[in-house]
KOLKE-12046 format. One line per field, with one value per residue (C-alpha): residue number from 1; residue in one letter; chain; x, y, z. Coordinates in Angstrom, 2 decimals, always signed. Example, Ala and Ser with C-alpha at 12.3 -4.5 7.8 and 13.67 -1.06 7.14 Angstrom:
BEGIN
torba c(1 | 2) $
miro c(A | S) $
volum c(A | A) $
x c(+12.30 | +13.67) $
y c(-4.50 | -1.06) $
z c(+7.80 | +7.14) $
END
This chain:
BEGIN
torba c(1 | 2 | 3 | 4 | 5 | 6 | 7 | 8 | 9 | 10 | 11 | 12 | 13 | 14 | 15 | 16 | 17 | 18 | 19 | 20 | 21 | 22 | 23 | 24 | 25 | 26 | 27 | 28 | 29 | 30 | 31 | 32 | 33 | 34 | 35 | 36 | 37 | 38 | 39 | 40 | 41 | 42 | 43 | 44 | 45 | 46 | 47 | 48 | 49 | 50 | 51 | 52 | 53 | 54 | 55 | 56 | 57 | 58 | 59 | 60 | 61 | 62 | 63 | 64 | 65 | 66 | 67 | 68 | 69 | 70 | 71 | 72 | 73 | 74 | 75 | 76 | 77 | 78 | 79 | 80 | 81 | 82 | 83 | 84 | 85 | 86 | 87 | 88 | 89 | 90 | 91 | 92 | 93 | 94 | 95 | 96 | 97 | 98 | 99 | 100 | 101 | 102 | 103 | 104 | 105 | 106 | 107 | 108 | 109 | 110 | 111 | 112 | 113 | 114 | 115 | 116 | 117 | 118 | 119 | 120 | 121 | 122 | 123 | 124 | 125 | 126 | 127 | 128 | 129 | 130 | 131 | 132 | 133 | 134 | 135 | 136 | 137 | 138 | 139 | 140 | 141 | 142 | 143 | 144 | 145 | 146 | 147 | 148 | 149 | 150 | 151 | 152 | 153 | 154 | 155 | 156 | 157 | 158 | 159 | 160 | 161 | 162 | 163 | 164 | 165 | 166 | 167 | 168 | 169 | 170 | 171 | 172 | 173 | 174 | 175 | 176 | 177 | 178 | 179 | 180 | 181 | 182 | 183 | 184 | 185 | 186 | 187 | 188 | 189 | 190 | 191 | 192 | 193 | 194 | 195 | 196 | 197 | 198 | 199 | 200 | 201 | 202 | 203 | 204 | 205 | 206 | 207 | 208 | 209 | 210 | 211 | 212 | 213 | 214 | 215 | 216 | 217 | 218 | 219 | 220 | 221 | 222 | 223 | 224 | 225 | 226 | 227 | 228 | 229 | 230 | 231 | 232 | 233 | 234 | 235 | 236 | 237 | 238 | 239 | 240 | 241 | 242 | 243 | 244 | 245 | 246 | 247 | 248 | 249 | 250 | 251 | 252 | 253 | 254 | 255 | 256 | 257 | 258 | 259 | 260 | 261 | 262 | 263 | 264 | 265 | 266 | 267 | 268 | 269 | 270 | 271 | 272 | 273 | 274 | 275 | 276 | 277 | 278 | 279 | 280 | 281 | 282 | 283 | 284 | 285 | 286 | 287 | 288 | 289 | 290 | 291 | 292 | 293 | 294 | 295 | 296 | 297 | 298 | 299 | 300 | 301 | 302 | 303 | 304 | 305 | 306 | 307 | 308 | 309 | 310 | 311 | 312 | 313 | 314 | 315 | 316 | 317 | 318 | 319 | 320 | 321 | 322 | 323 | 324 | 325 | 326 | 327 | 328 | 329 | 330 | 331 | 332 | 333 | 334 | 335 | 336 | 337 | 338 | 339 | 340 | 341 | 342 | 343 | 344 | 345 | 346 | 347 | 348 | 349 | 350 | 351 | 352 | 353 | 354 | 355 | 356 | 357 | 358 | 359) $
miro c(X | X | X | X | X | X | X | X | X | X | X | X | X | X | X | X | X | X | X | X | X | X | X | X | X | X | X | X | X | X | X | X | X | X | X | X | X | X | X | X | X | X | X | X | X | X | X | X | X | X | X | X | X | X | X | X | X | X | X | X | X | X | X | X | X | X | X | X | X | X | X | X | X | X | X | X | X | X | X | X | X | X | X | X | X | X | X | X | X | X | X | X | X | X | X | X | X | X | X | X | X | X | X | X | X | X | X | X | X | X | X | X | X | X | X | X | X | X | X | X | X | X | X | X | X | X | X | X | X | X | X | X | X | X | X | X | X | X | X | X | X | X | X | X | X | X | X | X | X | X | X | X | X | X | X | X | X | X | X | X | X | X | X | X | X | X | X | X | X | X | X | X | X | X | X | X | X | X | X | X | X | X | X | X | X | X | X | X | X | X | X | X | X | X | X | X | X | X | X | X | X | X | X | X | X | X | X | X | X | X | X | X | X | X | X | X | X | X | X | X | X | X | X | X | X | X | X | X | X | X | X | X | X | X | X | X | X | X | X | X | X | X | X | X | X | X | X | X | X | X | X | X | X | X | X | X | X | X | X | X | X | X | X | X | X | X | X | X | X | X | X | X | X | X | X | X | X | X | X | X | X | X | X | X | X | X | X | X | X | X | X | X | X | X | X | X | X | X | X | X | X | X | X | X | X | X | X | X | X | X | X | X | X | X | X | X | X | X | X | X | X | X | X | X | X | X | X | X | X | X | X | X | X | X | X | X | X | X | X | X | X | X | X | X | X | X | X | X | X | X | X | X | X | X | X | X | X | X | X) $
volum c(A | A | A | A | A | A | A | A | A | A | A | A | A | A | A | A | A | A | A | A | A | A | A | A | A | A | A | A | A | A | A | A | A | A | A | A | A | A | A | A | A | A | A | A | A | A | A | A | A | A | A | A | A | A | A | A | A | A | A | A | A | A | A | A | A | A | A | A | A | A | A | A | A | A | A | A | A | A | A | A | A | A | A | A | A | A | A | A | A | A | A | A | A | A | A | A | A | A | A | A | A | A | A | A | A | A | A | A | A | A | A | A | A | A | A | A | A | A | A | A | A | A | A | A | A | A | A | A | A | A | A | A | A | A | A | A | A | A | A | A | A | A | A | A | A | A | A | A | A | A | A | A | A | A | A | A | A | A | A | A | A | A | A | A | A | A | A | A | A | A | A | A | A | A | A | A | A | A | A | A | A | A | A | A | A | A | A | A | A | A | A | A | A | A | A | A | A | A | A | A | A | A | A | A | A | A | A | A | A | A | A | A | A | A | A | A | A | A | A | A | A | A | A | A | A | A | A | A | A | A | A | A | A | A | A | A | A | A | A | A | A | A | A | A | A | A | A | A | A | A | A | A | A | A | A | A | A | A | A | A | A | A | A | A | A | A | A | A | A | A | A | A | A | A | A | A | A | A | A | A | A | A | A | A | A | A | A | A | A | A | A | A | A | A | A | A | A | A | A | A | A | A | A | A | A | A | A | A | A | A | A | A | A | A | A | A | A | A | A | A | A | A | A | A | A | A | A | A | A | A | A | A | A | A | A | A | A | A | A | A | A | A | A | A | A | A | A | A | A | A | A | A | A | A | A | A | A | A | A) $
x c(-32.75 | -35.25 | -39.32 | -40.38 | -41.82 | -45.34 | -48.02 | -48.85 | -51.66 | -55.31 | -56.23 | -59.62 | -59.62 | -56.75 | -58.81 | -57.72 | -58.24 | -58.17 | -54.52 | -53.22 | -52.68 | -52.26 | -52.17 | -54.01 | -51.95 | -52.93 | -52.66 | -51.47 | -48.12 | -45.80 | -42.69 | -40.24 | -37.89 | -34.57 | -35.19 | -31.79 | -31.56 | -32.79 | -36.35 | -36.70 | -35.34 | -38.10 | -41.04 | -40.24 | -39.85 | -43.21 | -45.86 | -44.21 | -45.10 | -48.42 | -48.72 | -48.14 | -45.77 | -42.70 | -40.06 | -37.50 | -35.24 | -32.20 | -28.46 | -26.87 | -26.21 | -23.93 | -21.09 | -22.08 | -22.32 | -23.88 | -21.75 | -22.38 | -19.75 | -22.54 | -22.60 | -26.88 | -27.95 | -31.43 | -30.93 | -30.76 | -33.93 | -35.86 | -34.47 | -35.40 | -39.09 | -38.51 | -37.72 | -40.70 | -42.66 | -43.47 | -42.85 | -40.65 | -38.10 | -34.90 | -33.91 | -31.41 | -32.70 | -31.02 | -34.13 | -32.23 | -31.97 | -35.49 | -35.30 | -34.85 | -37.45 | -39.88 | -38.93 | -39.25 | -42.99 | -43.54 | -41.81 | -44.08 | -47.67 | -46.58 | -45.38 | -47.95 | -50.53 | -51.41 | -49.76 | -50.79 | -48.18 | -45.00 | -42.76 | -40.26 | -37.54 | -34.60 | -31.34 | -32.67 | -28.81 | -27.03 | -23.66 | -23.84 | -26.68 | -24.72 | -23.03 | -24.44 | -23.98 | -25.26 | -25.97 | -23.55 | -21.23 | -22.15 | -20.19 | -22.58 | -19.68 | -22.24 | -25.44 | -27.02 | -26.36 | -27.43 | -30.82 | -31.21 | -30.69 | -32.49 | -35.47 | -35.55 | -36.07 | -38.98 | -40.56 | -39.62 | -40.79 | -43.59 | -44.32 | -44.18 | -45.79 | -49.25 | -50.13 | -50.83 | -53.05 | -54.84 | -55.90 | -57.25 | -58.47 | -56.58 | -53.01 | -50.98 | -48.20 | -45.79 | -42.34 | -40.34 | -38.85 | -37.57 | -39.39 | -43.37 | -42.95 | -41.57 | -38.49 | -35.64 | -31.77 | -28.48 | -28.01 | -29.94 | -30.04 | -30.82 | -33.26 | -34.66 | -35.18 | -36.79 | -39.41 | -40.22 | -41.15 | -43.55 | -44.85 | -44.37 | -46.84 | -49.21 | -49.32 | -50.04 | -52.97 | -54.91 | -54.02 | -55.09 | -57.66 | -59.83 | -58.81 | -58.99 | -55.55 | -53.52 | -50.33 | -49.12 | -45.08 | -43.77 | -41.28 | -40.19 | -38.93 | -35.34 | -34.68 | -32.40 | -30.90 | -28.21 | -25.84 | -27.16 | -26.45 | -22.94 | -22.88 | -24.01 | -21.37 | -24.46 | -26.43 | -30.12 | -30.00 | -27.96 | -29.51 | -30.03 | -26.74 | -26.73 | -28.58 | -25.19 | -24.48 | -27.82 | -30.86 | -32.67 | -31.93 | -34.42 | -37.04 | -35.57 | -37.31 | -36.52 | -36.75 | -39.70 | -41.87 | -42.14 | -42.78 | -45.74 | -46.95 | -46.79 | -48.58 | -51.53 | -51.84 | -52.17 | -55.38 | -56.62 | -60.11 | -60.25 | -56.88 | -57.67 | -59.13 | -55.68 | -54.03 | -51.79 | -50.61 | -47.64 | -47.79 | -45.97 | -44.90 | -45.04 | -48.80 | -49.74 | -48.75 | -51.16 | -54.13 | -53.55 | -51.97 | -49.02 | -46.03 | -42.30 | -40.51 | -39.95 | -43.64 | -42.74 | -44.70 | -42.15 | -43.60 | -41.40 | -43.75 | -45.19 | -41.17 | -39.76 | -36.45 | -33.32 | -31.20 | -28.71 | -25.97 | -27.55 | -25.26 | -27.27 | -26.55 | -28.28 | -31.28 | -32.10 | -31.86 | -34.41 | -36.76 | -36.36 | -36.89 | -40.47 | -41.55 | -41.30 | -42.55 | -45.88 | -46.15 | -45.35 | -48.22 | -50.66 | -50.54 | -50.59 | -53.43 | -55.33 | -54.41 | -55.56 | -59.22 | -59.20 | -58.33 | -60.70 | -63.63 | -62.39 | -62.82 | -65.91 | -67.65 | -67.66 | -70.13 | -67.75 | -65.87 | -68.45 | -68.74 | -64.97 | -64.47 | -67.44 | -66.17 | -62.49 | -63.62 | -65.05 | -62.41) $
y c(-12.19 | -9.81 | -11.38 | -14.64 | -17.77 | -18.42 | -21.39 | -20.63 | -18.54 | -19.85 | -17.70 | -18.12 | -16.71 | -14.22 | -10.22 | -8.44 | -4.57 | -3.27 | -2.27 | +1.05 | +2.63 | +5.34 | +9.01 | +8.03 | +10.10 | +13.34 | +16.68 | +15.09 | +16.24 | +14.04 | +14.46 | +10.87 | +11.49 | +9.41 | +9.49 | +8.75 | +5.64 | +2.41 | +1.49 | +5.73 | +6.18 | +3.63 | +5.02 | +8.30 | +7.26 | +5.46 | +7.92 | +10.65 | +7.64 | +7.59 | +11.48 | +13.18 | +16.44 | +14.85 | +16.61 | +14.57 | +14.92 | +13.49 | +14.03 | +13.86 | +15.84 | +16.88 | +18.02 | +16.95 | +13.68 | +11.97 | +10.47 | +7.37 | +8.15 | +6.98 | +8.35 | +8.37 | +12.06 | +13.17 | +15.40 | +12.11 | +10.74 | +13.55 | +13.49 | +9.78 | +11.28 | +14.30 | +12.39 | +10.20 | +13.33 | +13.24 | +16.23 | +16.48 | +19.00 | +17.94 | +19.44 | +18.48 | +18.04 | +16.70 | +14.80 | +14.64 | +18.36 | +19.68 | +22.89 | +22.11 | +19.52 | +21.75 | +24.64 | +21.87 | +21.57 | +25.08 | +25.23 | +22.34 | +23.73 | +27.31 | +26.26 | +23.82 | +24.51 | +21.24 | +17.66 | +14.34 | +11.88 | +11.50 | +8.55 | +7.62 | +5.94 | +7.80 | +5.94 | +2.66 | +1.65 | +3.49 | +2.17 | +2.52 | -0.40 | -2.73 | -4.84 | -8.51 | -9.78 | -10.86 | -8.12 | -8.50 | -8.25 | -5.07 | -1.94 | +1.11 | +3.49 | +4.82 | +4.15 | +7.34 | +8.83 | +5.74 | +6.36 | +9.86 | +9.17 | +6.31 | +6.73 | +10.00 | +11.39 | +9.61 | +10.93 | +14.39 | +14.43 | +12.76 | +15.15 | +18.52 | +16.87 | +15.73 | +18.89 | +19.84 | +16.86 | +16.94 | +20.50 | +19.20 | +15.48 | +13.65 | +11.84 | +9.37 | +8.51 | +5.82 | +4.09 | +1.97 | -0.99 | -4.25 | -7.54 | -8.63 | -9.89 | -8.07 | -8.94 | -8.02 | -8.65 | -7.34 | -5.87 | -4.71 | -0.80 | -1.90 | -4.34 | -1.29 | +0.76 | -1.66 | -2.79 | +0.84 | +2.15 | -0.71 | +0.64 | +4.15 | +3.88 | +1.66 | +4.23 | +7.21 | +5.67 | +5.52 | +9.56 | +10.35 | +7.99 | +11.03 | +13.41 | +11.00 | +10.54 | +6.98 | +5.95 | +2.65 | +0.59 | -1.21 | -3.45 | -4.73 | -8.31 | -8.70 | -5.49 | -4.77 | -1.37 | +0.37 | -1.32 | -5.21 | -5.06 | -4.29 | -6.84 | -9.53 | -7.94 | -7.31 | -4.45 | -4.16 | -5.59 | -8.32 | -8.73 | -12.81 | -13.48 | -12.89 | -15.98 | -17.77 | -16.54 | -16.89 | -18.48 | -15.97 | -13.86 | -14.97 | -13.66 | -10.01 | -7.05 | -4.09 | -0.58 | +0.28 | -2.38 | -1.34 | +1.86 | +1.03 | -0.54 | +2.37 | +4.05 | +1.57 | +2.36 | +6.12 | +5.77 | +3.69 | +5.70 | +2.76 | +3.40 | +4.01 | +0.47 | +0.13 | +2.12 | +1.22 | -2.48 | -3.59 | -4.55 | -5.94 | -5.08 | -9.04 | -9.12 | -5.44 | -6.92 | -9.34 | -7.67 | -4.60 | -6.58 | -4.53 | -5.51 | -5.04 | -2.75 | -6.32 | -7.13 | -9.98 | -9.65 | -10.93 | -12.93 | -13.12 | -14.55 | -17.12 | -18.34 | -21.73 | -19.52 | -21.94 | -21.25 | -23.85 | -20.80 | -19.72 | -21.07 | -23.53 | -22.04 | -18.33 | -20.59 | -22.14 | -18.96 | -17.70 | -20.63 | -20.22 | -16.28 | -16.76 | -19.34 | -17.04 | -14.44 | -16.42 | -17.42 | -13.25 | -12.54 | -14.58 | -13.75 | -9.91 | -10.64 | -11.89 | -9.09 | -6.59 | -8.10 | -8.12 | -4.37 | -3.77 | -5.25 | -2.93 | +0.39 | +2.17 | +2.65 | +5.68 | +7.37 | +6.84 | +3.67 | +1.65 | -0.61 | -0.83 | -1.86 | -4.40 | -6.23 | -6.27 | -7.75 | -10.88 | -11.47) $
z c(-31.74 | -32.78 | -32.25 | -31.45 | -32.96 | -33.07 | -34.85 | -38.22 | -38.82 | -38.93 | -42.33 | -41.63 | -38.04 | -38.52 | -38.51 | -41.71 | -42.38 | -45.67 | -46.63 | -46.47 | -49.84 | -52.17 | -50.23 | -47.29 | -44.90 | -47.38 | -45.08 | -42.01 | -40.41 | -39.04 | -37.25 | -36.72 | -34.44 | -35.07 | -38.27 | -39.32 | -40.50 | -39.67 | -38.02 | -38.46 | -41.91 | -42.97 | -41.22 | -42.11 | -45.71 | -45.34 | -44.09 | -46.67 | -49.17 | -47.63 | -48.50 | -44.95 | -44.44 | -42.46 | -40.08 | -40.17 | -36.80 | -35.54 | -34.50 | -37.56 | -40.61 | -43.27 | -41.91 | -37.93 | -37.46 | -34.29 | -31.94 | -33.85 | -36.14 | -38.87 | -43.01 | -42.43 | -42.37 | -41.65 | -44.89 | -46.70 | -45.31 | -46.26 | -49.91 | -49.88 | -49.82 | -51.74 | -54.72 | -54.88 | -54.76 | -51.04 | -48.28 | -45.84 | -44.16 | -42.10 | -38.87 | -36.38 | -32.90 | -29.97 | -28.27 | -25.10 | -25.28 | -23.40 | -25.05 | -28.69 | -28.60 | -27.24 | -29.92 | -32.84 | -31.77 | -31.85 | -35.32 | -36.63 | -35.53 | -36.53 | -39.93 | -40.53 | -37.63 | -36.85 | -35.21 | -36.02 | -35.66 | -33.74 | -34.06 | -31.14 | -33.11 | -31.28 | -30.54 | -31.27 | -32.11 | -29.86 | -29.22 | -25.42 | -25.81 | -27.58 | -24.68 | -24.01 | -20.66 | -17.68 | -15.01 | -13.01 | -15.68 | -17.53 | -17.73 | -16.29 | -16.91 | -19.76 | -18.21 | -16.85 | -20.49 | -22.49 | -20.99 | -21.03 | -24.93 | -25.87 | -22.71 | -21.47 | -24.68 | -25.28 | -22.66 | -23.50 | -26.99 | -25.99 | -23.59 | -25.37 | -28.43 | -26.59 | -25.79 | -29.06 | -30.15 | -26.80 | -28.18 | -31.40 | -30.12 | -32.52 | -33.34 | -32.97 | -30.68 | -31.85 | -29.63 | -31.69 | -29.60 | -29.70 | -29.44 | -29.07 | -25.85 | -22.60 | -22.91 | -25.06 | -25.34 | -24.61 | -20.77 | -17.96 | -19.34 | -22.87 | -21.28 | -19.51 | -21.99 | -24.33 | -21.81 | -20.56 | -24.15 | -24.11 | -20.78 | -21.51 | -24.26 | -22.20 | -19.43 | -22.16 | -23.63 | -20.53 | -19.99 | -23.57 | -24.34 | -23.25 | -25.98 | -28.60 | -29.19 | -29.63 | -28.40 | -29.41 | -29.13 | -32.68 | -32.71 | -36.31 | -37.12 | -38.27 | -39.42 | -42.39 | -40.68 | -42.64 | -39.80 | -39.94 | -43.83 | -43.30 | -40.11 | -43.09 | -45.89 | -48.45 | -49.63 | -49.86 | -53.42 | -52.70 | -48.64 | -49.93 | -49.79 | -45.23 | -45.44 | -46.05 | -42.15 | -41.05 | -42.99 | -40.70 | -42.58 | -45.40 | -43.53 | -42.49 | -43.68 | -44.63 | -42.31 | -45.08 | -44.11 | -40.18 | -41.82 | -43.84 | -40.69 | -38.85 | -42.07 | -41.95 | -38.24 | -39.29 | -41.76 | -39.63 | -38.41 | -35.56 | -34.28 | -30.48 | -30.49 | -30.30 | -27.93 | -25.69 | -27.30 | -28.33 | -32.08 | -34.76 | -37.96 | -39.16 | -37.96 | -39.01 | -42.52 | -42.24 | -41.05 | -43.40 | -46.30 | -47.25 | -49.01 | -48.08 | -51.16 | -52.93 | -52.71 | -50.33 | -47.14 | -44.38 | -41.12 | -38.68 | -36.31 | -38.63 | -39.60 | -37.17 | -35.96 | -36.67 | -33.14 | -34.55 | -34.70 | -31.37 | -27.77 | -26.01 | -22.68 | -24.32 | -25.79 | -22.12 | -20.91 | -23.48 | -22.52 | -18.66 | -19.05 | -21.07 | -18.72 | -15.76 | -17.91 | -18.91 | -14.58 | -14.47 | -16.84 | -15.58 | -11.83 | -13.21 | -14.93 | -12.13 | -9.74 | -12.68 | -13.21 | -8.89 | -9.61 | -11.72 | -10.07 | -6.74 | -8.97 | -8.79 | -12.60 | -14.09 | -16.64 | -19.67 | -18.63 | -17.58 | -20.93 | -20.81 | -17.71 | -17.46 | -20.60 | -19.62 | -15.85 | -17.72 | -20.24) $
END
């Protein structure tokens, strides 16, 4: 189950930021990587809405499908934005492939000579993720490759695109994952892998907090991916009717949505105030009021989750897991202020680190 329940929102505490709008994103270049479908297709759809250039990579296109086995073709995506008057060019990289990522970069600056976004949405639904078990039931027949697709090429994208916005101090570094807390479902590697791109973007925001560049992990709520629509038998115009199976459902959004939050994150001038947290597209929509495409602004945070269709062996093990996770957080927490206070201040990070020791 995608997110987590929270209280209802105090309106007149809750920080807002004026809402991302109109061509915003004007002369920036993006590239989304796994832009596909899905989480991808939407954010890639989003920021070319938002008026940025957008390479639009992935496995899969006409005529070469991705393992997958999937109809979504990057070509497709990057249509999607074409015909709404937006920019964007389709390329098929393997992000697990060193070589081609690294050429892609050196396509995009020499084409467009600059970098200012990359999205980490690859293999977000990759088949070899889908088992749920317990560890010492899962199958690791796949394992080395599932996370050399869905991790390791995080970390090489990310890798050969930094270099380029180090150079120019500025961008934007964006890993898609799953859940607002550390944890996430399924088994131990797609438990990995979903808690590492939370770290992985964590650990880059210290290195390029320096150069003025951002790097931030997104999870969206219940996502209305190309693949959960035909899970629930409707389409995105009749996506009402999955509340019959799950009245969930009611409060799923579509892959734009995350997109627009991503988008909002973009224009944002304040963005490395940011860097380095794990945010939400359910409370990105309310700080920077955007809509979903059916002007609805889903909250999946905000929504009491009905678990009635949910085994009540799987929701005690939900409870017991976050309860050791808050005793987790809180003992990290104290050993990180101890660090802190231990560290010797520095001409730039003295402010920072004075304010963080007394929170």
């Amino acid at each position: 189950m995608p997110g987590r329940s929270q209280r209802p929102i105090d309106a007149a505490n809750s920080r807002t930021r004026p809402v991302a709008g109109g061509k915003s994103l004007v002369d920036l270049v993006a590239v989304v990587a796994g832009a596909t479908r899905g989480a991808g297709r939407g954010i890639a759809r989003a920021l070319g809405e938002a008026g940025a250039t957008v390479y639009c990579t992935g496995r899969s296109v006409p005529g070469n499908r991705s393992p997958y086995n999937r109809p979504e073709t990057v070509d497709e995506t990057a249509e999607m934005i074409r015909s709404v008057g937006g920019s964007a060019i389709a390329l098929r990289v393997d992000h697990s492939a060193e070589a081609e990522v690294e050429e892609l970069f050196r396509r995009v600056v020499r084409e467009r000579g600059r970098l200012d976004i990359l999205v980490n949405s690859i293999a977000g639904e990759d088949p070899l993720m889908a088992q749920w078990c317990s560890f010492w039931k899962t199958d690791l027949n796949n394992a080395e490759a599932a996370l050399r697709h869905s991790l390791v090429s995080h970390i090489i994208t990310a890798k050969h695109a930094a270099p380029y916005m180090i150079h120019n101090h500025r961008g934007l570094i964006v890993e898609v994952t799953e859940s607002d807390i550390l944890g996430a479902g399924g088994n131990p590697v797609t438990q990995t892998v979903k808690l590492a791109l939370k770290g992985l973007a964590l650990n880059m925001a210290a290195e390029l907090r320096p150069y003025g560049v951002a790097a931030v992990s997104i999870t969206p709520g219940f996502l209305r991916s190309e693949t959960m629509l035909e899970r629930f038998g409707v389409t995105e115009e009749t996506w009402r009717e999955g509340a019959k199976k799950d009245k969930n459902f009611l409060e799923s959004e579509s892959p734009l949505f995350v997109g627009r939050a991503v988008a909002a994150l973009a224009g944002d001038p304040a963005i490395l105030e940011r860097s380095g947290q794990l945010l939400s597209s359910w409370e990105l929509g309310r700080e920077y009021r955007f809509t979903d495409t059916d002007g609805r602004r889903p909250d999946w945070g905000a929504i009491k989750i009905d678990f009635s269709m949910v085994p009540e062996q799987l929701v005690q093990l939900l409870r017991t897991g976050s309860e050791i996770q808050l005793r987790w957080l809180s003992e990290l927490r104290r050993r990180t202020k101890r660090f802190l206070a231990q560290l010797p201040q520095t001409e730039s990070g003295t402010v920072e680190v004075r304010d963080a020791a007394k929170s």
